[in-house]
C-alpha positions as CSV (number, residue, x, y, z in Angstrom):
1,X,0.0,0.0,0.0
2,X,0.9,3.3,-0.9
3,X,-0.8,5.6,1.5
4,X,-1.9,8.8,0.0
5,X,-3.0,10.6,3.8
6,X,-1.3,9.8,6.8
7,X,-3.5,10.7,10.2
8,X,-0.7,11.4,12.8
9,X,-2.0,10.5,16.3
10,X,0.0,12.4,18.7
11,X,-0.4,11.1,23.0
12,X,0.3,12.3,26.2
13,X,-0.3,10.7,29.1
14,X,-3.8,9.4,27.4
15,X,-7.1,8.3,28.7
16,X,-6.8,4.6,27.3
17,X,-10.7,4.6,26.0
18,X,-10.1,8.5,24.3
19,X,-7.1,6.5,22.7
20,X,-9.1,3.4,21.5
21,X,-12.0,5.3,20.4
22,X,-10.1,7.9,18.3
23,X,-8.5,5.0,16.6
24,X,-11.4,3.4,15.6
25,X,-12.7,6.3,14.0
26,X,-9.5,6.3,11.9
27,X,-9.6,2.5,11.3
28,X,-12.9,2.5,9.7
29,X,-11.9,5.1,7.1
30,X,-13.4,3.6,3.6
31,X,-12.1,4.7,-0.1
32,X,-8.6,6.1,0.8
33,X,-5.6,4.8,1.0
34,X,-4.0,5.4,4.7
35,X,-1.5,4.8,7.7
36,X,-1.2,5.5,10.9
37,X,1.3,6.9,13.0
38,X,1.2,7.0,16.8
39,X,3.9,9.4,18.8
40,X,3.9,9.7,22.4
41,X,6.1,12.8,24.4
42,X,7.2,10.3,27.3
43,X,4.3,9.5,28.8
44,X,3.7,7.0,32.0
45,X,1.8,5.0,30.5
46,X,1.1,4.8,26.3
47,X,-0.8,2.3,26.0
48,X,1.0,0.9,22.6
49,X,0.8,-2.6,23.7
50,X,-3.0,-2.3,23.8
51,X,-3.3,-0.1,21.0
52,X,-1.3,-2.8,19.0
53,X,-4.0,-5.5,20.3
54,X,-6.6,-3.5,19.1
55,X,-5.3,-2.7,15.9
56,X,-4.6,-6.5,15.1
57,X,-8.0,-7.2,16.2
58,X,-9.6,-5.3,13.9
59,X,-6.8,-6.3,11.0
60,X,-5.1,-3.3,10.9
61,X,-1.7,-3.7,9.8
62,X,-0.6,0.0,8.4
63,X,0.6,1.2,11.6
64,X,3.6,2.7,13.3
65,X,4.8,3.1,16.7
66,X,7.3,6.3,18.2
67,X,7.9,6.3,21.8
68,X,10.0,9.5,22.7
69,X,11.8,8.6,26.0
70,X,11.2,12.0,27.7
71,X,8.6,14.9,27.2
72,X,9.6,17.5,25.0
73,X,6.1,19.4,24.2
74,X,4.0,18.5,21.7
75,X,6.0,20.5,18.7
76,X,8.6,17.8,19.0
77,X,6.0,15.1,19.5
78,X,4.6,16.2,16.0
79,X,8.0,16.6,14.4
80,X,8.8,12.9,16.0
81,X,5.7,11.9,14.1
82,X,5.9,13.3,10.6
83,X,9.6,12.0,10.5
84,X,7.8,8.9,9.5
85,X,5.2,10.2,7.2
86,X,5.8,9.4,3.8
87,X,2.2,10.1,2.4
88,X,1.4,13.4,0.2
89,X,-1.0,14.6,3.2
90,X,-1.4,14.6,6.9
91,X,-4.1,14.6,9.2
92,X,-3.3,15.5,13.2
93,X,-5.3,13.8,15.9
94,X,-5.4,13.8,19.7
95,X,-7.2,10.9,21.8
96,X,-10.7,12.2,22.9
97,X,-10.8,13.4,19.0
98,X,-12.6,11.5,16.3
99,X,-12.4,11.6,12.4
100,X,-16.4,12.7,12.0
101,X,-17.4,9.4,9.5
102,X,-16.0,6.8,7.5
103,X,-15.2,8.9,4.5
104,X,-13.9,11.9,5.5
105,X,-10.9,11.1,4.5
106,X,-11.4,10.2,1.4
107,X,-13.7,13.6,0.9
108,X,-10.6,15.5,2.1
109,X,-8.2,14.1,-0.3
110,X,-10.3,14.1,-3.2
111,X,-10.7,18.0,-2.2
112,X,-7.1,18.5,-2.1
113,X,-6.2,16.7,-5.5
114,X,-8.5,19.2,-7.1
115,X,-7.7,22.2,-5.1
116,X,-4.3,22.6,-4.2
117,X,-2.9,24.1,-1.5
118,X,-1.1,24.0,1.4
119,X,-3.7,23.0,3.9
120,X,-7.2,23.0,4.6
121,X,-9.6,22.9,7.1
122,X,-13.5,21.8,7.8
123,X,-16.5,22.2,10.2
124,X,-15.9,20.2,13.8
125,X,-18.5,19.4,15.9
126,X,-17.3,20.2,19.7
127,X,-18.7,17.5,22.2
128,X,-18.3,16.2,25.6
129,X,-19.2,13.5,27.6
130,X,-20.1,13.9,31.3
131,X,-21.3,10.2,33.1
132,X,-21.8,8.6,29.7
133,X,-24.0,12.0,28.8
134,X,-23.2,13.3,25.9
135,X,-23.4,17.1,25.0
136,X,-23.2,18.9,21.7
137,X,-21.9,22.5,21.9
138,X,-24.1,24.0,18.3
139,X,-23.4,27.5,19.4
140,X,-18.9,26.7,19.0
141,X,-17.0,26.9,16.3
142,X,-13.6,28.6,14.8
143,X,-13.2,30.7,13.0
144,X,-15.9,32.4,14.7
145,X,-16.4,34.5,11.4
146,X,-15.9,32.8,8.1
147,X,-17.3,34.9,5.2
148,X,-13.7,35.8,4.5
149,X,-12.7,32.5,4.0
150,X,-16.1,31.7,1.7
151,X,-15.1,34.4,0.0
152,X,-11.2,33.8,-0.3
153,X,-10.4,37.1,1.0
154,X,-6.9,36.6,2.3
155,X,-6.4,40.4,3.3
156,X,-9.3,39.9,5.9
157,X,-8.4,36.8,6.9
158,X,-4.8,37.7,7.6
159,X,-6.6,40.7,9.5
160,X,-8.9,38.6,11.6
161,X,-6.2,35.9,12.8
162,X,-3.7,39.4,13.3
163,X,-5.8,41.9,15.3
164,X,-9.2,39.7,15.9
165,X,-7.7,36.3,17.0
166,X,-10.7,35.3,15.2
167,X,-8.2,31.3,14.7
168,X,-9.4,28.3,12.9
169,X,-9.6,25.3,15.4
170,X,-6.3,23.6,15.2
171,X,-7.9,20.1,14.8
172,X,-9.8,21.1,12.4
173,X,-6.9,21.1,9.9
174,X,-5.8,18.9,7.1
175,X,-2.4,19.6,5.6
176,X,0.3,19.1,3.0
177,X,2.7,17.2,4.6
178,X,5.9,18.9,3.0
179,X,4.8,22.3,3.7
180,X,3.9,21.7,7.4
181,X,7.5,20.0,7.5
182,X,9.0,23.2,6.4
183,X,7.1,25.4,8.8
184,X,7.4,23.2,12.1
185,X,11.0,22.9,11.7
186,X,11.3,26.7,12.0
187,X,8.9,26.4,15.4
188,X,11.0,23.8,17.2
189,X,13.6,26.0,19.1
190,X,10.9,28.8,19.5
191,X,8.0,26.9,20.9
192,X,7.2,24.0,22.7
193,X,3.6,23.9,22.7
194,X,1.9,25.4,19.8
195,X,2.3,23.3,17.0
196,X,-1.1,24.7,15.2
197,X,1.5,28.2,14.7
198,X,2.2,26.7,11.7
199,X,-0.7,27.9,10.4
200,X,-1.0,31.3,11.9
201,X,3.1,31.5,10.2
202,X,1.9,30.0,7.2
203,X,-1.3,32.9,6.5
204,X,1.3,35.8,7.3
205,X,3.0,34.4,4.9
206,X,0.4,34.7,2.7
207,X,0.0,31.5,2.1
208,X,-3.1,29.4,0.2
209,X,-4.9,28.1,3.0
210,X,-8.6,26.6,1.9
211,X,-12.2,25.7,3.6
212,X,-14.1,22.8,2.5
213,X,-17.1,23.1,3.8
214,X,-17.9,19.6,5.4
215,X,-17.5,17.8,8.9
216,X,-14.1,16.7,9.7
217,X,-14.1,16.4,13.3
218,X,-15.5,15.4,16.3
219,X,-13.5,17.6,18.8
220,X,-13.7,17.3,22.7
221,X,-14.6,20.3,24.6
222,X,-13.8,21.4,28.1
223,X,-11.7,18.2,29.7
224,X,-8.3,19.0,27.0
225,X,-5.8,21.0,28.9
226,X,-5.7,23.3,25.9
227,X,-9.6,24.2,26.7
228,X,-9.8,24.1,30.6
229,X,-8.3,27.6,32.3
230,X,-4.9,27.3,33.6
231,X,-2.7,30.1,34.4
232,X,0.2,28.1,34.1
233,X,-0.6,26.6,30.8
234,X,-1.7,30.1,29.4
235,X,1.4,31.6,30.9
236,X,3.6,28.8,29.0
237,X,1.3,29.4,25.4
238,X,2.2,33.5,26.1
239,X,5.5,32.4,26.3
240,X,5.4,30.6,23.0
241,X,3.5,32.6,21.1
242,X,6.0,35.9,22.5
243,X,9.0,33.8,21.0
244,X,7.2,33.2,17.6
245,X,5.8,36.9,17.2
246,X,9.0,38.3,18.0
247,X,10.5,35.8,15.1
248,X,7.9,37.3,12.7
249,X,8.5,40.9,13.6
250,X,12.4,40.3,13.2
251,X,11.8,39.2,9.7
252,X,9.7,42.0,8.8
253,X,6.7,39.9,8.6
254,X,4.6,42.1,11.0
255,X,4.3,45.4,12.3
256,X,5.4,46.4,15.2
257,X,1.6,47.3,16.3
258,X,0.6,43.8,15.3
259,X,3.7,42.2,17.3
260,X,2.8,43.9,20.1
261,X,-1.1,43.4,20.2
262,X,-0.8,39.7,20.0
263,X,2.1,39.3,23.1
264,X,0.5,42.2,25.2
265,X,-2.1,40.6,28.2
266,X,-3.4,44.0,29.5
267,X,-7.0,44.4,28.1
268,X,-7.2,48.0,27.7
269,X,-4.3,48.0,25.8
270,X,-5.3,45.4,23.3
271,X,-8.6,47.5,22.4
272,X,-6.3,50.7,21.7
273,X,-3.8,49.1,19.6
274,X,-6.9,47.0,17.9
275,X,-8.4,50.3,16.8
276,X,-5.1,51.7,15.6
277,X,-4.6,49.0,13.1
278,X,-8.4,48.2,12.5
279,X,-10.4,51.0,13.1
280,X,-13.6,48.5,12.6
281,X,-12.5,46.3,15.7
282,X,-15.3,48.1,18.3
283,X,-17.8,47.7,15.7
284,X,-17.2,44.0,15.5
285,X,-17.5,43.4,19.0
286,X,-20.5,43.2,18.2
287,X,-20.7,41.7,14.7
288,X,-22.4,38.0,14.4
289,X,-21.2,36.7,11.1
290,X,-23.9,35.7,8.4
291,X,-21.8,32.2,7.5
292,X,-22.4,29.7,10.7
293,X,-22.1,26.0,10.7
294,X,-25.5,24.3,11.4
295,X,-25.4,21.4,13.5
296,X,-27.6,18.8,14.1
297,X,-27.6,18.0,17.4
298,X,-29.6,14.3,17.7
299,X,-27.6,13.2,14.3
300,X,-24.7,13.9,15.9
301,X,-25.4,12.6,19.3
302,X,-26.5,9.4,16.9
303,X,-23.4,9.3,15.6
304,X,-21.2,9.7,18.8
305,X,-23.0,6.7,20.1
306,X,-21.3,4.1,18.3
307,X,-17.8,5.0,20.7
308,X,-18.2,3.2,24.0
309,X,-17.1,5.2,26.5
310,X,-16.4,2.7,29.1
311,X,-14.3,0.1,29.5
């Protein structure tokens, strides 16, 4: 098999059931040819031996295993990973995340054949379970505001991820391997957490960056560090993002204004400097874009109930 998409599973320390049900939802991917490649930072416990049994159970043979011996952040996790990712495309995943049905995959490539570019990115459906209850967030999504990528507007776009932090949902994205390569190379001494940069780095850049308009994702909501406050953990993403502004501002990719209104953490600050460079940022306060992903909440509740989430 020559896989065309490789979906990258990157672990941490990971809920054993998360684990097993994110890789059933990649295991049942029809239409496309695939691999998988699983890369733990060090944890504990991860779970491969299981995760091996599993895989052989279901006769799942396209697999590979990277156990990295200490934890390093997740930007060398995912560098770890696509070391061994020989496919044309690349899809990221985190345990508690699931690949939304059995052919998105095979949508996503088919997309990107006749589109290029160097990533893309679809609708998620954010979700959690609470005592085997599970809840679908309809009101959530990212970007918040999407016209401008309907539209392919890449001056606005550029402007809403600068000055509005308006970001698409990192797992959310599907990518060109080669290109994310490039750009998560030039992240590893500067962050150690914010692998999704790449992006934000790759639309200063100016960079072709397409939505497909279709479910790629079920993404888990509230129980991810990365979604749950925690002044340490935001005080470690300031310090990433600080050293990967600062990069961009050297290089003359950024203004000075913009550098500064995305490392600064005092509020009032943030809403002068936002009016300086976008004199339309108070207005948008307020602003409820026209484009919004409709949900359906009991098809989707439907469809999460085929993961067991229990042992």
């Amino acid at each position: 098999m020559n896989p065309i998409v490789t979906v990258c599973v990157l672990t941490y320390n990971p809920d054993w059931i998360k684990f097993r049900n994110t890789l059933r939802s990649i295991i049942c991917q029809k239409n496309v040819d695939f691999d998988i490649v699983i890369s733990d930072d060090g944890s504990q416990e991860n779970y491969f031996d299981k995760a091996e049994m599993y895989l052989k159970e279901y006769g799942f043979t396209a697999y590979r295993f990277i156990a990295n011996k200490q934890n390093q952040g997740t930007v060398k996790n995912t560098i770890s990973a696509l070391r061994n990712v020989g496919s044309k495309y690349v899809k990221l995943i985190s345990p508690g995340d699931f690949l939304y049905d059995e052919n998105v995959l095979a949508k996503f490539v088919k997309f990107a054949k006749k589109n290029p570019a160097v990533a893309y990115f679809g609708n998620a459906v954010w979700y959690s379970v609470n005592n085997n209850e599970i809840k679908i967030y309809e009101d959530l999504q990212q970007p918040w505001d999407l016209t401008p990528w309907i539209e392919n507007d890449y001056k606005k776009i550029r402007r809403n991820y600068l000055c509005r932090f308006d970001y698409i949902l990192g797992a959310a994205f599907f990518c060109d391997r080669a290109v994310f390569w490039d750009y998560i190379n030039q992240l590893g001494d500067l962050a150690k957490y914010i692998e999704d940069f790449c992006y934000f780095w790759q639309i200063v850049d100016n960079k072709k960056i397409l939505y497909v308009n279709d479910f790629l994702v079920f993404y888990e909501y509230g129980f991810d560090i990365s979604t749950c406050s925690s002044e340490k953990w935001n005080d470690l993403i300031g310090k990433d993002k600080t050293n990967c502004m600062l990069e961009l501002y050297k290089y003359g990719k950024i203004s000075y204004l913009e550098f500064k209104l995305n490392v600064t953490r005092n509020y009032l600050f943030i809403l002068l400097l936002k009016v300086l460079i976008d004199p339309f940022s108070i207005k948008n306060l307020f602003f409820i874009p026209k484009d919004r992903v409709i949900i359906n909440e009991q098809e989707n509740v439907q469809k999460l109930r085929c993961y067991n989430f229990v042992e």
